[in-house]
Backbone of each chain as ProteinMPNN parsed JSONL, in Angstrom:
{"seq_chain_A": "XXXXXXXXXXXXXXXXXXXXXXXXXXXXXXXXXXXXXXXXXXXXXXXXXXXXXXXXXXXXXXXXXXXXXXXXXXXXXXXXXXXXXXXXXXXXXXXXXXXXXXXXXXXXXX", "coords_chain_A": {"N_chain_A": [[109.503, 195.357, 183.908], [108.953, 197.722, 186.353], [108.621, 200.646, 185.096], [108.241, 200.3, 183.09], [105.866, 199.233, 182.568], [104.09, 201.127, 183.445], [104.226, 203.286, 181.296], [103.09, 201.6, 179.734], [100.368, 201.585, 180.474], [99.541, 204.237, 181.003], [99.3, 204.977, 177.806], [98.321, 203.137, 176.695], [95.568, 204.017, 177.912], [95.768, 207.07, 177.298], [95.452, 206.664, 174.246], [93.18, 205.788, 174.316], [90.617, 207.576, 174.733], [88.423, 208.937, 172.323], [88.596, 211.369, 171.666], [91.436, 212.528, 172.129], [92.602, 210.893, 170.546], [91.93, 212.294, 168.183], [93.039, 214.682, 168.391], [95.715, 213.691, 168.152], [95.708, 212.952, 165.373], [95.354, 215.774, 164.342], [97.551, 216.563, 165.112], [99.269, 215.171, 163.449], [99.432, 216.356, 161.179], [101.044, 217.911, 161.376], [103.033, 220.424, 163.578], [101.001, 222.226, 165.626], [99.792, 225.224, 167.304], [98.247, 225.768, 170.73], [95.675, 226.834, 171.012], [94.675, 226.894, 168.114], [94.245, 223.995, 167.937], [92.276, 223.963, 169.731], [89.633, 225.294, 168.401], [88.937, 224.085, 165.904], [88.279, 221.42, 166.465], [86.323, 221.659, 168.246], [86.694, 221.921, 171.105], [86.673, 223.797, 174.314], [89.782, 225.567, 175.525], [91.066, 224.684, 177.955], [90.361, 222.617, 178.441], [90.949, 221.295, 176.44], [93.831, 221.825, 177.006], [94.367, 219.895, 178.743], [93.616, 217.639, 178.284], [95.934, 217.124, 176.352], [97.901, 217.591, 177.935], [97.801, 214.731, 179.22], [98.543, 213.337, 177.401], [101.057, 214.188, 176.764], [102.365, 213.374, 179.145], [101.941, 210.489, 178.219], [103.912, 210.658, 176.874], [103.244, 210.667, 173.663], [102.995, 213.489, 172.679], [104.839, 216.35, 172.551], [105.153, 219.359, 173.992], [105.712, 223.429, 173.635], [106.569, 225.771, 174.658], [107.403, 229.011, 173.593], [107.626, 232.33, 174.03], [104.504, 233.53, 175.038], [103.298, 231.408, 173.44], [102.318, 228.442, 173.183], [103.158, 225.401, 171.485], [102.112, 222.277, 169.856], [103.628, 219.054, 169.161], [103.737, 216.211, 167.275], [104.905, 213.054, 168.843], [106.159, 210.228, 167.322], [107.021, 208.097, 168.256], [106.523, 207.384, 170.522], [104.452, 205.774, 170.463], [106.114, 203.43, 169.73], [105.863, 202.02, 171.932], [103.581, 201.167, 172.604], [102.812, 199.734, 170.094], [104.855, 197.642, 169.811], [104.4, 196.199, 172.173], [101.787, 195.338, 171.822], [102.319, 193.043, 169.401], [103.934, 191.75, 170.249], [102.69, 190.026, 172.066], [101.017, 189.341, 170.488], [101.831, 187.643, 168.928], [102.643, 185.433, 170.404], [100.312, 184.614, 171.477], [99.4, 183.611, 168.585], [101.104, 181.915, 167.784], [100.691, 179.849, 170.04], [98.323, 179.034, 169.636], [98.084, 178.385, 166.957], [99.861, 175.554, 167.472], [97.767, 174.535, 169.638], [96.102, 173.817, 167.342], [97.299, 172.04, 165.988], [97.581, 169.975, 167.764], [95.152, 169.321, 168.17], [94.73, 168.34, 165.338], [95.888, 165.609, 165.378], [95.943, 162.636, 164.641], [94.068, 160.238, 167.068], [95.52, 157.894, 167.558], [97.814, 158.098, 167.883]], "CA_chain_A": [[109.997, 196.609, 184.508], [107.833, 198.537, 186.608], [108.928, 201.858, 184.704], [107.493, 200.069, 181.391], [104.053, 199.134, 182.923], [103.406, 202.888, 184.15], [104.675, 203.934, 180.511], [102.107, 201.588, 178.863], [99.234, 201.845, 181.361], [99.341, 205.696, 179.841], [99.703, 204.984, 176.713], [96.68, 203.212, 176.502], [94.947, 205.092, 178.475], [95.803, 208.117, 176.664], [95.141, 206.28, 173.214], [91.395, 205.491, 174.683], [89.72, 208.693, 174.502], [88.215, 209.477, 171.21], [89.026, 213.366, 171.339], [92.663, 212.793, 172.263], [92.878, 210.531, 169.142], [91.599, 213.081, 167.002], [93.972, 215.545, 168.907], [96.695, 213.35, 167.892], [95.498, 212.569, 164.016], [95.297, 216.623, 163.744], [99.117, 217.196, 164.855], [99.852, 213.966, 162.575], [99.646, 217.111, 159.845], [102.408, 219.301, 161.599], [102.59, 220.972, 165.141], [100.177, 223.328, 166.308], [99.645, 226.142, 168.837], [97.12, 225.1, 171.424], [94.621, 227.419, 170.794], [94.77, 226.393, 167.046], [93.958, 223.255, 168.499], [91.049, 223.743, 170.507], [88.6, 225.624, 167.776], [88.182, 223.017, 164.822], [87.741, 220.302, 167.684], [84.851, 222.177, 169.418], [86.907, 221.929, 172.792], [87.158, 224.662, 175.152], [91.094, 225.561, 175.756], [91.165, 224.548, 179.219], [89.983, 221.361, 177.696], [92.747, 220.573, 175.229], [95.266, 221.814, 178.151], [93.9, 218.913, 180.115], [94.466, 216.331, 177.436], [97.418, 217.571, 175.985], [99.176, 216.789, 179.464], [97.72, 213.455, 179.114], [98.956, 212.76, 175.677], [102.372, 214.349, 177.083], [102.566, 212.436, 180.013], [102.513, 209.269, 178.162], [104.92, 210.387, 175.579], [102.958, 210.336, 172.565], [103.126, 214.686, 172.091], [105.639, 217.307, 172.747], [104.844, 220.716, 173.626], [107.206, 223.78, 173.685], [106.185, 227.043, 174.74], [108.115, 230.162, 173.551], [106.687, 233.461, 174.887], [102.875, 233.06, 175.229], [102.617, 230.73, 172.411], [102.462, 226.826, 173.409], [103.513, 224.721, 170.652], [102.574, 220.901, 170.273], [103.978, 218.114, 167.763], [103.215, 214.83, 167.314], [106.291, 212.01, 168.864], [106.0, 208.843, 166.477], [108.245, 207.058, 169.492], [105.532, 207.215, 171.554], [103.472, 204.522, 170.132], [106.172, 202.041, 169.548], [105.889, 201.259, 173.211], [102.288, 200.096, 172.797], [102.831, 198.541, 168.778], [105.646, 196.59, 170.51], [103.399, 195.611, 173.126], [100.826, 194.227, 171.348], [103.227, 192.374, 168.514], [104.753, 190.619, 170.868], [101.582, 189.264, 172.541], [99.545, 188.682, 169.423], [102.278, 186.439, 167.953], [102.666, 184.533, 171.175], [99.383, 183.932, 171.24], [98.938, 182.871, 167.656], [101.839, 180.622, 167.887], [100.247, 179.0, 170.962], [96.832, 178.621, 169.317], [98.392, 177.037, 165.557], [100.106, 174.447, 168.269], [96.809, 173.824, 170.199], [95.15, 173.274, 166.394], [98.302, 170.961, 165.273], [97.396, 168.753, 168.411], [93.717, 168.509, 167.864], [94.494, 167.728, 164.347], [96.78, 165.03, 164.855], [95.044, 161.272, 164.971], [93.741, 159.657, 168.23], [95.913, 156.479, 167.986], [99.49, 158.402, 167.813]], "C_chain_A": [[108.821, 197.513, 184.887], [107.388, 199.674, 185.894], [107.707, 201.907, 183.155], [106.009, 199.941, 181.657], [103.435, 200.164, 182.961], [103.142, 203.465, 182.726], [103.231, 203.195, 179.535], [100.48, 202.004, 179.081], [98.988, 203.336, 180.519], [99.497, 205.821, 178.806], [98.472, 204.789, 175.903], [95.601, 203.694, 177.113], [94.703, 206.933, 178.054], [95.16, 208.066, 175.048], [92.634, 206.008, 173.651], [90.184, 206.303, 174.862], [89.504, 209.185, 173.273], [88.87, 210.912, 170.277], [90.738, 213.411, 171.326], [93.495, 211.767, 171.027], [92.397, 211.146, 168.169], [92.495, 214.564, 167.315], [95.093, 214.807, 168.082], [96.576, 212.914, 166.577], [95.362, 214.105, 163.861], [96.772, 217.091, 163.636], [99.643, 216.179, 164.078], [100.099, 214.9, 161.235], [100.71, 217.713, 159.892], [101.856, 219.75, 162.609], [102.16, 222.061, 164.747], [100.202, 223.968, 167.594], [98.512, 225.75, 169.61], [95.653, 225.386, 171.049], [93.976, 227.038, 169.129], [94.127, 225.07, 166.915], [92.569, 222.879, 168.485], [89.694, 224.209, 169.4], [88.01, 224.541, 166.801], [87.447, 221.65, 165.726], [86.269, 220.613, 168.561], [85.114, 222.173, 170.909], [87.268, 223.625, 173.032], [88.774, 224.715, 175.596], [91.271, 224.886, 176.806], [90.657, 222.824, 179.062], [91.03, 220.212, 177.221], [93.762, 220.545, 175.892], [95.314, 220.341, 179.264], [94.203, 217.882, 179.616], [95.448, 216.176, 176.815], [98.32, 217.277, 177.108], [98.785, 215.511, 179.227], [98.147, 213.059, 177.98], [100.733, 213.068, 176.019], [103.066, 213.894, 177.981], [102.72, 210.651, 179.422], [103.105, 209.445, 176.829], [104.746, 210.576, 174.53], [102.887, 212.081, 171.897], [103.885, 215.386, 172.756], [105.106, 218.202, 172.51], [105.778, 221.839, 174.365], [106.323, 225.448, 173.827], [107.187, 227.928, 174.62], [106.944, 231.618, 173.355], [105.427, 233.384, 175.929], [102.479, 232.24, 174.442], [103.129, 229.243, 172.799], [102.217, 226.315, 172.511], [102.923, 223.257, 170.415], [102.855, 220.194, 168.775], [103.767, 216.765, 168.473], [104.531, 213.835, 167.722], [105.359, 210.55, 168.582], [106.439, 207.494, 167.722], [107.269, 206.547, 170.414], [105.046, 205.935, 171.749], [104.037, 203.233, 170.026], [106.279, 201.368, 170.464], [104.701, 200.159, 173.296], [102.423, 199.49, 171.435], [103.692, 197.334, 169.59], [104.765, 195.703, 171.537], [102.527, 194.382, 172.85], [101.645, 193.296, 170.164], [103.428, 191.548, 168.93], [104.065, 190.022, 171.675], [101.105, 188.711, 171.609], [100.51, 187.386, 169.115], [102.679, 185.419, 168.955], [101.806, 183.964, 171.301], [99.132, 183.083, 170.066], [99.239, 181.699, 167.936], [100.984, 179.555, 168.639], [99.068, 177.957, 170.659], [97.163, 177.865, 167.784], [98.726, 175.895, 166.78], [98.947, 173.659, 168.896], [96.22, 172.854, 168.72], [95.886, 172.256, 165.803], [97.757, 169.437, 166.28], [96.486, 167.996, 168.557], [93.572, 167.817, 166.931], [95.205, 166.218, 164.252], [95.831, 163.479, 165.343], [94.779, 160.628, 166.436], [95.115, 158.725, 168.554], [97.253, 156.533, 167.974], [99.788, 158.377, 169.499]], "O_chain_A": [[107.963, 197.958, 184.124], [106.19, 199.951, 185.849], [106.965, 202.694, 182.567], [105.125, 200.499, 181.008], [102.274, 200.246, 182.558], [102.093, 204.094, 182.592], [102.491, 203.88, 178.829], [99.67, 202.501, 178.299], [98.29, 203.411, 179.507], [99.932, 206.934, 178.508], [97.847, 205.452, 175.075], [94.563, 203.666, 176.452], [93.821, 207.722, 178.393], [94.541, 209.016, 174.568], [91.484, 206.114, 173.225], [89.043, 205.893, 175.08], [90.376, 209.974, 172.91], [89.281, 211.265, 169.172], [91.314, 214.226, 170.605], [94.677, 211.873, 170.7], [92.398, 210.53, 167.103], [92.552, 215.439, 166.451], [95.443, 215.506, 167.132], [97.586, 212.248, 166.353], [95.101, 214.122, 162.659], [97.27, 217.707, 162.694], [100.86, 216.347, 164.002], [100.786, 214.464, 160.311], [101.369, 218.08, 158.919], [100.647, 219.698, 162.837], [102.601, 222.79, 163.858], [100.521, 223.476, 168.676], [97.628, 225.29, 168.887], [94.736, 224.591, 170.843], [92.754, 226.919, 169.034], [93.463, 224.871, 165.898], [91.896, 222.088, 167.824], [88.692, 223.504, 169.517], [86.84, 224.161, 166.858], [86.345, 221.124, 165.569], [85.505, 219.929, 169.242], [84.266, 222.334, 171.786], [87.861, 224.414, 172.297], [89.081, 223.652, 176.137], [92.042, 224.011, 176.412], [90.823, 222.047, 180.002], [91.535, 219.111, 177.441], [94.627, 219.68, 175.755], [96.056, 219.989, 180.181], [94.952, 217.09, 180.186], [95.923, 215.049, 176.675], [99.416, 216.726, 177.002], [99.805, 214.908, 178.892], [97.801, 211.89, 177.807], [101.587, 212.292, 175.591], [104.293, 213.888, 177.882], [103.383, 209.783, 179.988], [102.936, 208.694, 175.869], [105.776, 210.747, 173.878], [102.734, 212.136, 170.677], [103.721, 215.128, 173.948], [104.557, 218.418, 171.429], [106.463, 221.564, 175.351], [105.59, 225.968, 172.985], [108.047, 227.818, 175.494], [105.88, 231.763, 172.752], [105.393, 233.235, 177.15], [101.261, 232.064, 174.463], [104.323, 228.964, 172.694], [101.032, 226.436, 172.198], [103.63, 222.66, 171.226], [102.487, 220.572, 167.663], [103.67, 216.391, 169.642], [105.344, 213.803, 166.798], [104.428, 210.012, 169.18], [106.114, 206.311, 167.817], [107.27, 205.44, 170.953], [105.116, 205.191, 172.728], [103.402, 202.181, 170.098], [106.688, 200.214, 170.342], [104.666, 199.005, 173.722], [102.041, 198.326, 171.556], [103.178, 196.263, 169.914], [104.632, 194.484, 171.425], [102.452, 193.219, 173.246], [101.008, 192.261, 170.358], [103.267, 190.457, 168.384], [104.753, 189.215, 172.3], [100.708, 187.553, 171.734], [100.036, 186.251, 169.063], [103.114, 184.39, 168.437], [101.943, 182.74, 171.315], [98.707, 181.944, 170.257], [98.534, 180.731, 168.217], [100.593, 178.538, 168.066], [98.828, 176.812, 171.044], [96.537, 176.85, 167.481], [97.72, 175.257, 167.089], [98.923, 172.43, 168.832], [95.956, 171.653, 168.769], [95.259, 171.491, 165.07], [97.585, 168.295, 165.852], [96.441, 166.802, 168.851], [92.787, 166.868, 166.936], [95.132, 165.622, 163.177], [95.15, 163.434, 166.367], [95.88, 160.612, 166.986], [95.695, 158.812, 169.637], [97.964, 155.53, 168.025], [100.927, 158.562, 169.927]]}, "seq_chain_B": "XXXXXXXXXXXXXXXXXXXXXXXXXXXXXXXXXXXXXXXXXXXXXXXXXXXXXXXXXXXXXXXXXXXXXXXXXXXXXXXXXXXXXXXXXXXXXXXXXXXXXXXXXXXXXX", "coords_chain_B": {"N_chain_B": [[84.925, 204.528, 159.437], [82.29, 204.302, 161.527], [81.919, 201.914, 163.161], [84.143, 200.81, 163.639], [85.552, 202.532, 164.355], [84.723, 202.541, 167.339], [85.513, 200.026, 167.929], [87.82, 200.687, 167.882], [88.463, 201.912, 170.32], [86.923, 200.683, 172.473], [89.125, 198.114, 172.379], [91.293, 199.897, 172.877], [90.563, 201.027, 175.648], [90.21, 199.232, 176.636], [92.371, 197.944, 177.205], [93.587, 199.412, 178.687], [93.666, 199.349, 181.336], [95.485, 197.789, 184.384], [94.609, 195.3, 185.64], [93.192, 194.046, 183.461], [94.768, 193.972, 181.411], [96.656, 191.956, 183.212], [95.22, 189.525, 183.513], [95.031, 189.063, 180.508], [97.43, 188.571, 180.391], [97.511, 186.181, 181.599], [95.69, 184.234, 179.862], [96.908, 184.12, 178.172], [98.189, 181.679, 178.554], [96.966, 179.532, 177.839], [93.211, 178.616, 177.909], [91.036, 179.223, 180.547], [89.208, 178.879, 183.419], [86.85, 181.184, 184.603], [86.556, 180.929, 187.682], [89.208, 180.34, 188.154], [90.849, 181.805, 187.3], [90.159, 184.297, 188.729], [91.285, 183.693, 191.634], [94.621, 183.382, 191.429], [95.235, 186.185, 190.884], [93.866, 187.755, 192.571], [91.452, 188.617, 192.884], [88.036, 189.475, 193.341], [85.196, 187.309, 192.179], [82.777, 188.525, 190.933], [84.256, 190.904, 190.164], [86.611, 190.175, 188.134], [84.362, 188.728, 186.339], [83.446, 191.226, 185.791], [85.66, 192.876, 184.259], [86.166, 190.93, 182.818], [83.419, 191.214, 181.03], [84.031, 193.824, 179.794], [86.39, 192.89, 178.344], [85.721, 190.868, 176.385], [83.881, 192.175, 175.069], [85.633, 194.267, 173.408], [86.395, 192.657, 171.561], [89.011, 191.216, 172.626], [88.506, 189.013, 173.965], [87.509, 185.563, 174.512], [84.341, 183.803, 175.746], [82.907, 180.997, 177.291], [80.129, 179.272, 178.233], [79.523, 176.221, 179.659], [77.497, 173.9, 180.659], [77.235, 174.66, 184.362], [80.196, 176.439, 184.165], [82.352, 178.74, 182.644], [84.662, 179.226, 180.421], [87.236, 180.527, 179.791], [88.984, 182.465, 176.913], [91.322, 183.515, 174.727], [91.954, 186.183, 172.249], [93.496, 186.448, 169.418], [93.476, 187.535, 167.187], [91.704, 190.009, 168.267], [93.825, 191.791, 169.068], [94.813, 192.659, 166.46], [93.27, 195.169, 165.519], [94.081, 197.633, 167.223], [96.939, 196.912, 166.799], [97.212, 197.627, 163.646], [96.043, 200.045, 163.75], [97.729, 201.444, 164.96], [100.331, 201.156, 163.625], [99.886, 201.95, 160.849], [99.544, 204.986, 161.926], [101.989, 205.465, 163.168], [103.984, 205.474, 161.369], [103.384, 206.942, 159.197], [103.503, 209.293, 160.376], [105.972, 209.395, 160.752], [107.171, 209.656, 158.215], [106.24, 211.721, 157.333], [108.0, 213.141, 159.911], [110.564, 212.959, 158.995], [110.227, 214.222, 156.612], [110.008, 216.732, 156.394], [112.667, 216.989, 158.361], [114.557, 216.505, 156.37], [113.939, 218.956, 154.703], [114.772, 221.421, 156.471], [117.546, 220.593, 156.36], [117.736, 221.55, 153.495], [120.469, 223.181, 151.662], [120.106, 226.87, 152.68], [119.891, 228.679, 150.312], [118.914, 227.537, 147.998]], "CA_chain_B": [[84.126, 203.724, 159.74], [82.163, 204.113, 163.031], [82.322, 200.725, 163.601], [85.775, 200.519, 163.537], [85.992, 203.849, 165.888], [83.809, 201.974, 168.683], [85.867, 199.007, 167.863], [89.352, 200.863, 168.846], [87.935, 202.696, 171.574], [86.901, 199.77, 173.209], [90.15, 197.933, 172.388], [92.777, 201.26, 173.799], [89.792, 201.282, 176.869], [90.242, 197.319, 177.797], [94.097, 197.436, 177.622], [94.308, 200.266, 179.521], [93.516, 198.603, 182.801], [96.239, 196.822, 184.691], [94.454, 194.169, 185.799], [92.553, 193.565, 182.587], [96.087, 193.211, 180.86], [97.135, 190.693, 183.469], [93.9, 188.808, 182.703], [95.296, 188.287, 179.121], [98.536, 187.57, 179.52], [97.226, 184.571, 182.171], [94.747, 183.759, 179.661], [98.109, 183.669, 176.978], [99.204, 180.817, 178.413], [95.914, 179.11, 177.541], [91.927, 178.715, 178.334], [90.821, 179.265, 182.321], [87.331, 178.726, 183.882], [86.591, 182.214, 185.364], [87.215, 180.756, 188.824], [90.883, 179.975, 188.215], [91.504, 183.441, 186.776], [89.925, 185.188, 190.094], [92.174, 183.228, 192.881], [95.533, 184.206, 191.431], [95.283, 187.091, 190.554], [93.251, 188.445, 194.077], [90.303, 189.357, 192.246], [86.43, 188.701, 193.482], [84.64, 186.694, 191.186], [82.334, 189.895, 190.315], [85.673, 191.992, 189.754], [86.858, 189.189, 187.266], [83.443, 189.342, 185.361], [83.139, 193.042, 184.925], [86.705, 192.472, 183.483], [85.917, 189.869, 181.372], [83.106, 191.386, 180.197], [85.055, 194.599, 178.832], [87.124, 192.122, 177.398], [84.688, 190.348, 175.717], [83.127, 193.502, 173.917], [86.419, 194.369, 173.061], [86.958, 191.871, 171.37], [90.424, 190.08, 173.057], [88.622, 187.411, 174.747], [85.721, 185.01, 174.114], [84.312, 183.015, 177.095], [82.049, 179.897, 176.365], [79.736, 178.196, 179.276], [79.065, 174.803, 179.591], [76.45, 173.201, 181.922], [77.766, 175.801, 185.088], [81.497, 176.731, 184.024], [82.111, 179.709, 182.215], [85.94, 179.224, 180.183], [87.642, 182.464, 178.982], [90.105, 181.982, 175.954], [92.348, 184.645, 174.126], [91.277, 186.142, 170.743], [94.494, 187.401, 169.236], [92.842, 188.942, 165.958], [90.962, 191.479, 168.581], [94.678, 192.836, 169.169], [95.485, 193.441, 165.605], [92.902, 196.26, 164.928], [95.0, 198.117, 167.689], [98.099, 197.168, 165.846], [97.02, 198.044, 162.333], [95.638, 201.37, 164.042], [99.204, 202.386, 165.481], [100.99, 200.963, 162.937], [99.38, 202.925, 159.838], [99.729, 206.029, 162.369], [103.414, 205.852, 163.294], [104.657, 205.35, 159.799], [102.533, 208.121, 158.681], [104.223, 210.641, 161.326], [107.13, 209.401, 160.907], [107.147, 209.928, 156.875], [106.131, 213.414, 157.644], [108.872, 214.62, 160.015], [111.997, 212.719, 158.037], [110.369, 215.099, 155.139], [110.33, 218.153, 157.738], [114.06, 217.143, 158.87], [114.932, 217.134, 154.644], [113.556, 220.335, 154.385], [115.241, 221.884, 157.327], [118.501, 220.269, 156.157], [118.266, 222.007, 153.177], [120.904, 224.983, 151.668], [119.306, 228.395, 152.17], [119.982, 229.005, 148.767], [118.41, 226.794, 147.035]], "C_chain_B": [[83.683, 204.135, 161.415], [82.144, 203.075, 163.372], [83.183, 200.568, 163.945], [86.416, 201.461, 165.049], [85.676, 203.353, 167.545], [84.92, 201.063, 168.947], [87.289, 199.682, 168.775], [89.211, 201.56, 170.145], [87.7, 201.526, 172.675], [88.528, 198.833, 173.307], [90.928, 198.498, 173.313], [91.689, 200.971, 175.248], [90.504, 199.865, 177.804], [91.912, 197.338, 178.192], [94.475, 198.556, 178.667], [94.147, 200.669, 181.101], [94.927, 198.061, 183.086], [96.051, 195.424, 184.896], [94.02, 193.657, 184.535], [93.689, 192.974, 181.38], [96.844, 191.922, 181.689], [96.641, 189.834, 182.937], [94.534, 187.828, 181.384], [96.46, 187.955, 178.889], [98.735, 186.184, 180.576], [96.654, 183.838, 181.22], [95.701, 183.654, 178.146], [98.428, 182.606, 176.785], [98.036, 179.36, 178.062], [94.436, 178.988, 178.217], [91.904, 178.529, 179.603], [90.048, 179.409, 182.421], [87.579, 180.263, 184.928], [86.87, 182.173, 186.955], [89.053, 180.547, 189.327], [91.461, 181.265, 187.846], [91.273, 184.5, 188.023], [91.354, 185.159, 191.309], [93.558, 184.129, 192.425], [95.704, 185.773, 191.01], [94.08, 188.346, 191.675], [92.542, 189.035, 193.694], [88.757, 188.944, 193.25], [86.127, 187.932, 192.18], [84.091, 187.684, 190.138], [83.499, 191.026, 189.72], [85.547, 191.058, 188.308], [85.844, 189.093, 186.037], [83.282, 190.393, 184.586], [84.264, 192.834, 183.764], [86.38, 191.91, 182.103], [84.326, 190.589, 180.072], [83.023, 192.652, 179.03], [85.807, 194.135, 177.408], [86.672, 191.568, 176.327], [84.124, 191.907, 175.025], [83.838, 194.047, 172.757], [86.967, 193.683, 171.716], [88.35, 190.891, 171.263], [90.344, 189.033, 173.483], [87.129, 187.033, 174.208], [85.866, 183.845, 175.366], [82.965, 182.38, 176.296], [81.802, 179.353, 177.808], [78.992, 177.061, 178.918], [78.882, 174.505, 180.763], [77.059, 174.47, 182.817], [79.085, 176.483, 185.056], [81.796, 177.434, 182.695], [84.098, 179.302, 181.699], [85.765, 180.344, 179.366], [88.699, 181.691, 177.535], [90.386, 183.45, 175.313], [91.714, 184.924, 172.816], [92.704, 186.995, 170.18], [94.219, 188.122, 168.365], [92.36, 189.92, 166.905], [93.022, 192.277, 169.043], [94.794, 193.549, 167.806], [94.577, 194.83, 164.828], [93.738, 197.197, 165.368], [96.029, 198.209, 166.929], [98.301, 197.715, 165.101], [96.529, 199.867, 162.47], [96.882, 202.549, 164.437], [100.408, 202.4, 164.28], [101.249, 202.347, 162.053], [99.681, 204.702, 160.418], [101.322, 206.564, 162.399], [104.358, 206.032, 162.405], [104.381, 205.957, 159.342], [103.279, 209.243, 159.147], [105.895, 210.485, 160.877], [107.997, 209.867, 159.689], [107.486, 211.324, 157.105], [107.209, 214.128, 158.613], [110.132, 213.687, 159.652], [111.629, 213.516, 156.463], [110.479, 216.63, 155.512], [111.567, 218.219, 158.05], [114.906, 217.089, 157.759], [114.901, 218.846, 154.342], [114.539, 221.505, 155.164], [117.039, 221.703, 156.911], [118.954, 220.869, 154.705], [118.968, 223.539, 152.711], [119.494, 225.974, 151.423], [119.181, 228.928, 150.889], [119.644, 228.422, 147.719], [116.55, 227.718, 146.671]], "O_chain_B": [[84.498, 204.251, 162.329], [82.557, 203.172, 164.528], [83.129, 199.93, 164.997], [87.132, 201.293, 166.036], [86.23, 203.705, 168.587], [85.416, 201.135, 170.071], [87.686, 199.345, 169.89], [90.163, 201.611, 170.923], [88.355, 201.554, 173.717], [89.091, 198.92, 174.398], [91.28, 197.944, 174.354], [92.433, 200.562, 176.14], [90.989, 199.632, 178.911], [92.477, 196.876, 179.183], [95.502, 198.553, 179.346], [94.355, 201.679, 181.772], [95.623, 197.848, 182.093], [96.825, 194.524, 184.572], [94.534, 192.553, 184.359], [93.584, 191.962, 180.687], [97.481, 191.053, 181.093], [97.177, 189.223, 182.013], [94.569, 186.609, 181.217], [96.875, 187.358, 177.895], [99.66, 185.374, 180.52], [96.878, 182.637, 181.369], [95.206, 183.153, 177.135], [98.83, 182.138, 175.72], [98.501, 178.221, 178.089], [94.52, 179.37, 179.384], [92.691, 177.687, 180.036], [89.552, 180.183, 181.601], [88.401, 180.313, 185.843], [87.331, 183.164, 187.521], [89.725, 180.601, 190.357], [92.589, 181.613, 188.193], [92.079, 185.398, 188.261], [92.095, 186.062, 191.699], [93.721, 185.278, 192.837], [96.866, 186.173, 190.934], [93.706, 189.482, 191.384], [92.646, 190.232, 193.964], [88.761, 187.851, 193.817], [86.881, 188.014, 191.211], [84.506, 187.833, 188.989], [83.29, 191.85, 188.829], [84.604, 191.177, 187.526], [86.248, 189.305, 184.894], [83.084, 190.577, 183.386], [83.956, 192.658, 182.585], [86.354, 192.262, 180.924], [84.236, 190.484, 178.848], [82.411, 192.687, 177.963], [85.88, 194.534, 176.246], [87.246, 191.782, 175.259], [84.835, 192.126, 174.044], [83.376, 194.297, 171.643], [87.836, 194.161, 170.986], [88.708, 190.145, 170.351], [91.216, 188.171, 173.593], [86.16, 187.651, 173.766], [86.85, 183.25, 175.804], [82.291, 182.784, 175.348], [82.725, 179.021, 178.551], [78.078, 176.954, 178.1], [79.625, 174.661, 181.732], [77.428, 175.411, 182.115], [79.222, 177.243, 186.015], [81.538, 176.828, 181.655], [84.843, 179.108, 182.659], [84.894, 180.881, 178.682], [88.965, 180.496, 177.408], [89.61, 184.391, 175.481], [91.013, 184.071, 172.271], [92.89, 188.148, 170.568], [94.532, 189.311, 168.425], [92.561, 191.035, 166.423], [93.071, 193.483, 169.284], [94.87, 194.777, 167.773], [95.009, 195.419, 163.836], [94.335, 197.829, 164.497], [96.278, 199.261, 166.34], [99.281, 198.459, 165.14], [96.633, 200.71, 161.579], [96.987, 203.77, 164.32], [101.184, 203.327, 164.047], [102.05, 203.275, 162.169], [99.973, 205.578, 159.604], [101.793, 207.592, 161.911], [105.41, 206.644, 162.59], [105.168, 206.025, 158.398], [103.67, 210.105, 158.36], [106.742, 211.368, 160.741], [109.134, 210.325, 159.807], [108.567, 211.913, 157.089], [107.471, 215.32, 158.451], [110.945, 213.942, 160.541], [112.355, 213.499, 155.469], [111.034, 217.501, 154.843], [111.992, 219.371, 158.127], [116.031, 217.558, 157.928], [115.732, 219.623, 153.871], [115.018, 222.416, 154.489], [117.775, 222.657, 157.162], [120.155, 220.855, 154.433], [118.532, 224.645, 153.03], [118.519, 225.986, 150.672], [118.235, 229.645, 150.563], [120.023, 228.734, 146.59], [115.796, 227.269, 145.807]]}, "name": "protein", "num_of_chains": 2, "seq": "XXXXXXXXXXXXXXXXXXXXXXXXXXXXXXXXXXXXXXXXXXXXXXXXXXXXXXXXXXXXXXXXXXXXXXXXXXXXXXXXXXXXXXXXXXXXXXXXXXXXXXXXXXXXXXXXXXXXXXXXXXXXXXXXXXXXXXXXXXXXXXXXXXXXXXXXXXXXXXXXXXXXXXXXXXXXXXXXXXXXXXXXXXXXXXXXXXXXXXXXXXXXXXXXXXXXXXXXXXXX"}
């Protein structure tokens, strides 16, 4: 499904920046206001606003502005697009690769 | 571990190509000489390299030449740092807001 490719393409792509995985291991404590955010990190606001859409674009944070105060929390859901992902590759592969090692192992003269 | 940090960084980086995910799930269905992986997949040769050698750093693929022919093959352990990285994360978050949606759930009066 094309919809799913776009969804993982950003997923990992969002997961692949150091800062936006340490963005997303600080709201792993409980949501934060942006600005809240940006100081312990050493980013500039305008910074965090920039990866925070990218982290919200592929799903993996929710943010909720009431008044002047922009909110974000961490969505767990996010990720099981890309765990799923890879799960269901790795164990196709294994499989594939015990089978190759069953056929090398098996005697010449069968 | 910084090792480990490089390690998923590179990992989330390689998958979060399109082509570099086709790559591996051609290279699922077992080992391909770098020329056979270019053609279908409407690559240059040089495209296909750079690729591969992302991949290769990554650790998802290992390529082996003999006399002039360069074969790629799958590494499925380089997915499961990824895995073990989302895993440990999503189960973590997820702990945390089913103890947030307890809390919330209970009487005021307590």
């Amino acid at each position: 499904m094309p919809g799913d490719k776009l969804k993982i393409e950003r997923v990992f792509h969002a997961l692949g920046d150091a800062t936006r995985r340490a963005i997303l291991e600080k709201l792993g404590h409980g949501p934060v206001t942006v600005s809240r955010l940006a100081e312990p990190l050493g980013l500039t606001l305008a910074a965090v606003v920039q990866h925070l859409q990218i982290l919200e674009e592929s799903g993996l944070v929710q943010t909720e502005k009431v008044g002047r105060v922009r909110t974000c929390r961490i969505e767990p859901k996010g990720l099981s697009v890309a765990e799923q992902w890879i799960r269901e590759r790795r164990t196709t592969w294994e499989r594939k690769l015990d089978r190759l090692g069953d056929l090398l192992a098996e005697p010449d003269d069968r």
